[in-house]
C-alpha positions as CSV (number, residue, x, y, z in Angstrom):
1,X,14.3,38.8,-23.6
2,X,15.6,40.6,-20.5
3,X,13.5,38.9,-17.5
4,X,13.1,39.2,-13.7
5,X,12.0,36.8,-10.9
6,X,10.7,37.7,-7.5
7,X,10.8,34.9,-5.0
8,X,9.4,34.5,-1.8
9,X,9.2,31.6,0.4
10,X,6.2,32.7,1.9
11,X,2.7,32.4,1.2
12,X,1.0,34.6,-1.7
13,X,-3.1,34.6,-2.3
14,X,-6.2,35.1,0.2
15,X,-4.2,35.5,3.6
16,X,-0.8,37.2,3.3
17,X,2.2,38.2,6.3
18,X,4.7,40.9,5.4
19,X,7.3,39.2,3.0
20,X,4.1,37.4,1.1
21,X,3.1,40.9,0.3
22,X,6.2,42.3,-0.5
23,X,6.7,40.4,-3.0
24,X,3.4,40.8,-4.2
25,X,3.9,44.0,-4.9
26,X,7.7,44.2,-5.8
27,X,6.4,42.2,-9.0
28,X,3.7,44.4,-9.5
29,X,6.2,47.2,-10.0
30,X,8.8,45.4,-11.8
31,X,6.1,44.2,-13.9
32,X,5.3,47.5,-15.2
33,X,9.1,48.0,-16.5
34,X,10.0,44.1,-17.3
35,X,8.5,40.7,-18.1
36,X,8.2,39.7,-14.5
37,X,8.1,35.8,-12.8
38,X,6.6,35.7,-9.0
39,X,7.5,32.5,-7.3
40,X,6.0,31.7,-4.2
41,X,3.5,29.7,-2.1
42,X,0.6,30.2,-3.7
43,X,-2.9,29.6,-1.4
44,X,-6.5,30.5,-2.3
45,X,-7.4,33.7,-4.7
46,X,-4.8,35.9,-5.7
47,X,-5.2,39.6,-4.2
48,X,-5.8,40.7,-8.1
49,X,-5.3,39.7,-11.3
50,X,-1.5,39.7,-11.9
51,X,0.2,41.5,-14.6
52,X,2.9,38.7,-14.8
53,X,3.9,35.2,-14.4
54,X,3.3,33.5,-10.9
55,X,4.8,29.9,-10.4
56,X,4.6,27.6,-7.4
57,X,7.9,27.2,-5.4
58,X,9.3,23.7,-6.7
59,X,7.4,23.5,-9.8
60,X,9.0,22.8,-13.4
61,X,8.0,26.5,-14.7
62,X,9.6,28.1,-11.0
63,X,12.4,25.9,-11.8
64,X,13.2,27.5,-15.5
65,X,12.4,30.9,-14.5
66,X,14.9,30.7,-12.0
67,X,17.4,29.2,-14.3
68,X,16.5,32.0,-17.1
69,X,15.8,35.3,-15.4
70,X,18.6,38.2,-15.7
71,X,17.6,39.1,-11.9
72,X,17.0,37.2,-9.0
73,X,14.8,39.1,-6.1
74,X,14.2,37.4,-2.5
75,X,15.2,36.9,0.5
76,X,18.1,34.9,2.0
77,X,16.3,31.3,1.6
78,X,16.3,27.9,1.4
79,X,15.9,27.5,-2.6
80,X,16.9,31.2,-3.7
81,X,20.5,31.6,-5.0
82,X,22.2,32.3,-8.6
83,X,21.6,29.8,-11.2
84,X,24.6,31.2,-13.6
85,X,27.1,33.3,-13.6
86,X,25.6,36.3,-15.8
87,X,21.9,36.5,-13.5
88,X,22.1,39.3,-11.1
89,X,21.0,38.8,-7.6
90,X,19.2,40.8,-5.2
91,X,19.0,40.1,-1.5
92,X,15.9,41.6,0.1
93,X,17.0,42.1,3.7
94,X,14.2,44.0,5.4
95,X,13.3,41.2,7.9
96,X,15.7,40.7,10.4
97,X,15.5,37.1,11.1
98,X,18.4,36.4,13.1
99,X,16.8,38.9,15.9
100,X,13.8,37.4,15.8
101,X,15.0,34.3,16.0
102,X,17.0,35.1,19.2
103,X,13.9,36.6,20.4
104,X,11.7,33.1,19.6
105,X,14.2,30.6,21.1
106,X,15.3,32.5,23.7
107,X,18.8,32.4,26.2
108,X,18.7,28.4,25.5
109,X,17.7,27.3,22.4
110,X,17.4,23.7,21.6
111,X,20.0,21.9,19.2
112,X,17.5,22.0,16.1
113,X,17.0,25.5,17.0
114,X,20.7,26.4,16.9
115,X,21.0,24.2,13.7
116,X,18.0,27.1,12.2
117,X,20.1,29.9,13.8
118,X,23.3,28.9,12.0
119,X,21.6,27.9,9.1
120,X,20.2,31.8,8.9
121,X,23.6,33.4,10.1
122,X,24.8,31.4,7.2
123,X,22.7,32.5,4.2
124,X,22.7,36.0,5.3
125,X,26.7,36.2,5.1
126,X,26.3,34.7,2.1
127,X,23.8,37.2,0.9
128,X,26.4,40.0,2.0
129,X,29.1,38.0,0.3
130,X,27.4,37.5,-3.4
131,X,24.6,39.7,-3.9
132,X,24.9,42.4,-6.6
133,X,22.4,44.8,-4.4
134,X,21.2,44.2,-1.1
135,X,18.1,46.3,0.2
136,X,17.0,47.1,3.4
137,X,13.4,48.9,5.1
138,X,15.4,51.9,7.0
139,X,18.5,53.4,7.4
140,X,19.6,51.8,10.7
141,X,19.5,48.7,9.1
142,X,22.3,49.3,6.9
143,X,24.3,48.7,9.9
144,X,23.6,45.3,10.0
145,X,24.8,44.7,6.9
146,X,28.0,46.9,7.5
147,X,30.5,44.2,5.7
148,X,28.3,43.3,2.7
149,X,30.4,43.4,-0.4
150,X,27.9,45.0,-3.1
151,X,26.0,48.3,-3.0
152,X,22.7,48.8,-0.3
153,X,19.4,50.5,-1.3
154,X,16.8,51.4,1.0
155,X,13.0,50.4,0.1
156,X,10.6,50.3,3.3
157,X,7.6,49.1,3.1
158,X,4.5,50.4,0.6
159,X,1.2,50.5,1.0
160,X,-1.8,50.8,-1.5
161,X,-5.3,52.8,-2.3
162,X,-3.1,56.6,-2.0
163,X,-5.9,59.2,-1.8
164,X,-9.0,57.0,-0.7
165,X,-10.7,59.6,1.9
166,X,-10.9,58.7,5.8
167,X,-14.8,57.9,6.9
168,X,-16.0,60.4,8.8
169,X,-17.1,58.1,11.7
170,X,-15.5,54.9,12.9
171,X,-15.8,52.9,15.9
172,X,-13.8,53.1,19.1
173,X,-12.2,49.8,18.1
174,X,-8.4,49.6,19.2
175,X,-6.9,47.3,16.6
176,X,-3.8,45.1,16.5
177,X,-3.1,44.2,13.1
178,X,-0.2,41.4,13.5
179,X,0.8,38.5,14.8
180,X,1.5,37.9,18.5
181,X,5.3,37.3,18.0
182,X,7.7,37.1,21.3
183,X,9.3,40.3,21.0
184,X,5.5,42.2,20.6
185,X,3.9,43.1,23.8
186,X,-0.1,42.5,23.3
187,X,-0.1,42.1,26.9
188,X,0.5,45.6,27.6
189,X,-2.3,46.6,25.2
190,X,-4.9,44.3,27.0
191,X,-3.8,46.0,30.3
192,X,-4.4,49.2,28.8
193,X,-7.6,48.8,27.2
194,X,-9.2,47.1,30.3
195,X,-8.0,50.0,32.3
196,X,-8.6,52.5,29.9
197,X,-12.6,51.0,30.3
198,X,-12.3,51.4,34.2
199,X,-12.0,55.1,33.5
200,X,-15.2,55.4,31.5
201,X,-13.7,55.2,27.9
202,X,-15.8,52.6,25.8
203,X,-13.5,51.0,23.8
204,X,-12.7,47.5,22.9
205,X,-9.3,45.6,21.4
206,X,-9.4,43.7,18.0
207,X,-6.8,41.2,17.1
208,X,-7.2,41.0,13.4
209,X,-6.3,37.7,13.5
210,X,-5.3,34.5,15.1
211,X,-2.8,32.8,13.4
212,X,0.1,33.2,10.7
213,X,-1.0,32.4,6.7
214,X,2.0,30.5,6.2
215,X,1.0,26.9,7.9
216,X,4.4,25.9,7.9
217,X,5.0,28.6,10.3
218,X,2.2,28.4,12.3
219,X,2.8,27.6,16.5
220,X,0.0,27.0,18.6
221,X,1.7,28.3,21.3
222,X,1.0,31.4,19.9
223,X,-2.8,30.9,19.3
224,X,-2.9,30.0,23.5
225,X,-1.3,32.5,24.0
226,X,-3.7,34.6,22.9
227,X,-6.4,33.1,24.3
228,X,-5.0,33.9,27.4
229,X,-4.9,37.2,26.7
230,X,-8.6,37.2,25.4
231,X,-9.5,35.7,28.6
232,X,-7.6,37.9,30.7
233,X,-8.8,41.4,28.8
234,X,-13.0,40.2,28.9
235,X,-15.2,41.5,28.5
236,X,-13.1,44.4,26.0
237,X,-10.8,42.3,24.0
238,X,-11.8,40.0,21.2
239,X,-9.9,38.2,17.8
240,X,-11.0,37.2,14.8
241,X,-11.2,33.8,13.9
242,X,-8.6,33.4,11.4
243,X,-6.0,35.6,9.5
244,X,-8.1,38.4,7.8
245,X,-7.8,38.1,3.6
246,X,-5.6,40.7,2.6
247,X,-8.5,42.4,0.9
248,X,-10.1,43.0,3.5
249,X,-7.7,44.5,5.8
250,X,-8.2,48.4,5.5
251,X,-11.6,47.7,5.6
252,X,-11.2,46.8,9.1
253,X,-8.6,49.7,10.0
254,X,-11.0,52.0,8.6
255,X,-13.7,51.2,10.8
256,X,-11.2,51.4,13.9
257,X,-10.5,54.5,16.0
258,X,-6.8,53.7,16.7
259,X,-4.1,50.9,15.3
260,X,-1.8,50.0,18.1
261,X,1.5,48.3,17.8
262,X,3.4,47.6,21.5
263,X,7.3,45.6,21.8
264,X,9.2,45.0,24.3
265,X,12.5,46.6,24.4
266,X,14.9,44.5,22.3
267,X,17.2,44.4,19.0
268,X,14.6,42.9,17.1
269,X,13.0,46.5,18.0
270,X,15.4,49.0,17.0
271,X,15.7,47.6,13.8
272,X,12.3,46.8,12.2
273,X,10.2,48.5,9.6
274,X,6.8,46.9,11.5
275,X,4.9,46.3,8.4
276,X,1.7,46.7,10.1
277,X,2.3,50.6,10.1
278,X,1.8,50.7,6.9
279,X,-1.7,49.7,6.2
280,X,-2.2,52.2,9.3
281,X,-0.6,55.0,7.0
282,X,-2.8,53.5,3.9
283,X,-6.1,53.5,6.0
284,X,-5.6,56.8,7.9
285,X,-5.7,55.6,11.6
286,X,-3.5,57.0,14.5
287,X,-1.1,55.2,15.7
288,X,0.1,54.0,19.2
289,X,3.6,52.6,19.2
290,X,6.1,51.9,21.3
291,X,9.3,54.2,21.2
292,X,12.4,52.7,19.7
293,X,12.6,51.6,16.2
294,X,11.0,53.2,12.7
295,X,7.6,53.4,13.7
296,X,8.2,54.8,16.4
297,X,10.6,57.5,15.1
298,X,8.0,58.1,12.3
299,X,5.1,58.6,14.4
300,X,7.1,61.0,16.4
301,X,8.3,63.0,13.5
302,X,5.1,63.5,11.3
303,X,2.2,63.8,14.2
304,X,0.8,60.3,13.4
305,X,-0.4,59.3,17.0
306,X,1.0,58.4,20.0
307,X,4.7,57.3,21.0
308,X,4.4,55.3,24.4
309,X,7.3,53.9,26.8
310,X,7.7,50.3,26.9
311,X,5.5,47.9,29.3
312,X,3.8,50.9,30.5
313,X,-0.2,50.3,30.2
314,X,-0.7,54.0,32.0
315,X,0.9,55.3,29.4
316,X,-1.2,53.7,26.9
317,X,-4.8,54.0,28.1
318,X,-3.6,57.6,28.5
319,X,-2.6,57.5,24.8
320,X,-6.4,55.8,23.8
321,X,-8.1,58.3,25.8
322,X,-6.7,61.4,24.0
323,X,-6.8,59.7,20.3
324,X,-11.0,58.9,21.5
325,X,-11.6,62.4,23.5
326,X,-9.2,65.0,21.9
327,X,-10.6,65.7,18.5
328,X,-8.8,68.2,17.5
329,X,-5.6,66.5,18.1
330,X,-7.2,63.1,16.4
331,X,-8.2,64.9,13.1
332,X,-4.7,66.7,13.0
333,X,-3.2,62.8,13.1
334,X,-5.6,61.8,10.3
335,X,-4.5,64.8,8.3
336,X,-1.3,64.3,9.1
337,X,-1.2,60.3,8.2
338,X,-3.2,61.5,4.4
339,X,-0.2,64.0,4.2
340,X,2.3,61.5,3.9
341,X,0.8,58.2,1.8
342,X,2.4,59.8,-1.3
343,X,5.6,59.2,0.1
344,X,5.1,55.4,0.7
345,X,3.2,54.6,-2.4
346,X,4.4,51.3,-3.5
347,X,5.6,52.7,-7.3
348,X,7.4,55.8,-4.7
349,X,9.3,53.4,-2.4
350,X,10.6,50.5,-5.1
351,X,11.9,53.5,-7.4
352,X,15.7,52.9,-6.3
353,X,15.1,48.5,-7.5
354,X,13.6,50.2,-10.6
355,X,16.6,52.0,-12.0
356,X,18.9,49.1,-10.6
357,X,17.4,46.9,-13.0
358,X,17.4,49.3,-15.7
359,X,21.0,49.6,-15.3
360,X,21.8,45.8,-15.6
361,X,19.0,45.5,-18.7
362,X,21.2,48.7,-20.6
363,X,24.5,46.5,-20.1
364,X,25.7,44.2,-22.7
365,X,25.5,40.7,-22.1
366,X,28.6,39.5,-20.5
């Protein structure tokens, strides 16, 4: 029986980052067409119940299912690669690693960090080498990927619960939905919302959570560094304790006036998808972005908030004061972010790794 696996190194259950989710739902669509394997790390309760098969990374049963499906799906990782010759292999390359690594270890990494960063380089020319399809989140990205050898589809990111209404009332709650990675600028939006307070605007910022789901990934460094920022934003900034379970996430965004998501001007910038925007779309709240990169150009495009420069606070307190005092311009975002969840519905965006599949399931055997 024609089979599919979906692999993910990261972390799949209560608390999920992008790629945990991804694949998440990249199963749940496949699932729908194909019997269907998931292998991941799995921690706590699983967002649903699962309409197929999902097997530890490591275990026996992940083991077989890799050896036996007719299409591999994941990532470029330690543990993913073609067990025979007839499996088909996808290479999901929506995350670009290698710039956020450069970002993370900055002009000097250590020796162990430049063992990582040629260890990366390395399975992502070897992604573009072998895989039968590689995908990418948005259009620049196929850049990056110029040389691969196989064909290139596009699936950004997805998001879930198409048609729930907006509340009619939320809180003036500015809320960052990610991480606090090096080339994101949460400083700026703790400047912003402390001046934007000076002013006479009551509004507070919400980090949605502290630290990454995937332990193996986690850095304190990152966690001080955000207590810092607490500190330095009081009495108007606060996070939550821990990552927030990925079923509760809208309900957050929903209560919150505005979803804000700052960088600094890099590489790592102009080419990601910023996942987080997503569950913005999904939960109907304006945006504030930075310009430069998909979000950005999104926002922009469709009327979905507020496109700022980079490092400029002004410009940002001036963006929260007109998504809390201008509402007529606030509901015409909200409309405007309804108007297009269709578009990004996850069974919309993974159409294109649909028919690819279909194609290799209609082939003989060879």
């Amino acid at each position: 029986m024609f089979g599919v696996a979906v692999h993910t190194p990261d972390v799949v259950g209560e608390r999920m980052a992008g790629p945990g989710i991804r694949a998440w739902h990249f199963a749940s669509e496949l699932a729908k067409h194909f019997p269907t394997i998931l292998i991941c790390k799995r921690e706590g309760e699983l967002p649903s119940a699962p309409t197929f098969r999902v097997a530890a990374r490591g275990s026996a049963e992940a083991l077989v299912a890799m050896k036996t499906a007719d299409v591999l799906i994941g990532q470029p990782a330690r543990g993913f690669r073609r067990q025979r010759r007839a499996q088909h292999i996808v290479y999901d390359l929506f995350d670009p690693v290698l710039l956020e690594l450069r970002e993370m270890y900055g002009r000097y990494p250590s020796m162990r960090q430049r063992v990582h960063l040629r260890a990366e380089r390395w399975r992502v020319e070897k992604a573009m080498d072998e895989g039968d399809l590689l995908i990418v989140a948005t259009a620049k990205q196929r850049a990056l990927y110029e040389k691969a050898k196989g064909p290139v589809i596009e699936i950004p990111f997805g998001i879930e619960d198409v048609g729930v209404a907006a509340p009619a009332k939320r809180e003036n709650i500015i809320l960052w939905g990610g991480g606090t990675w090096e080339w994101l600028d949460p400083a700026t939006a703790v400047e912003a919302v402390v001046a934007a307070n000076r002013r006479g605007i009551d509004c507070r910022l919400l980090f949605l959570g502290r630290s990454r789901p995937n332990r193996h990934s986690a850095d304190r460094r990152r966690e001080d560094r955000l207590d810092d920022l607490i500190a330095g934003g009081a009495p108007f900034v606060s996070a939550n304790d821990s990552w927030t379970p990925y079923r509760d996430r809208l309900t957050w965004l929903r209560r919150s006036k505005v979803a804000i998501m700052l960088h600094r001007p890099t590489a790592e910038a102009a080419y990601s998808i910023r996942t987080r925007l997503f569950d913005a779309i999904a939960a109907a709240v304006p945006v504030i972005t930075t310009e430069q990169g998909f979000a950005a150009e999104l926002v922009a495009a469709e009327g979905l908030g507020v496109v700022v420069p980079s490092s400029d606070a002004a410009a940002v307190a001036n963006g929260i004061e007109r998504l809390i005092r201008d509402d007529g311009f606030y509901a015409a975002c909200v409309s405007n972010l309804i108007r297009i969840q269709p578009r990004f519905a996850w069974d919309v965006v993974t159409r294109p790794l649909i028919e690819a599949v279909k194609q290799w399931q209609r082939q003989p055997e060879h």
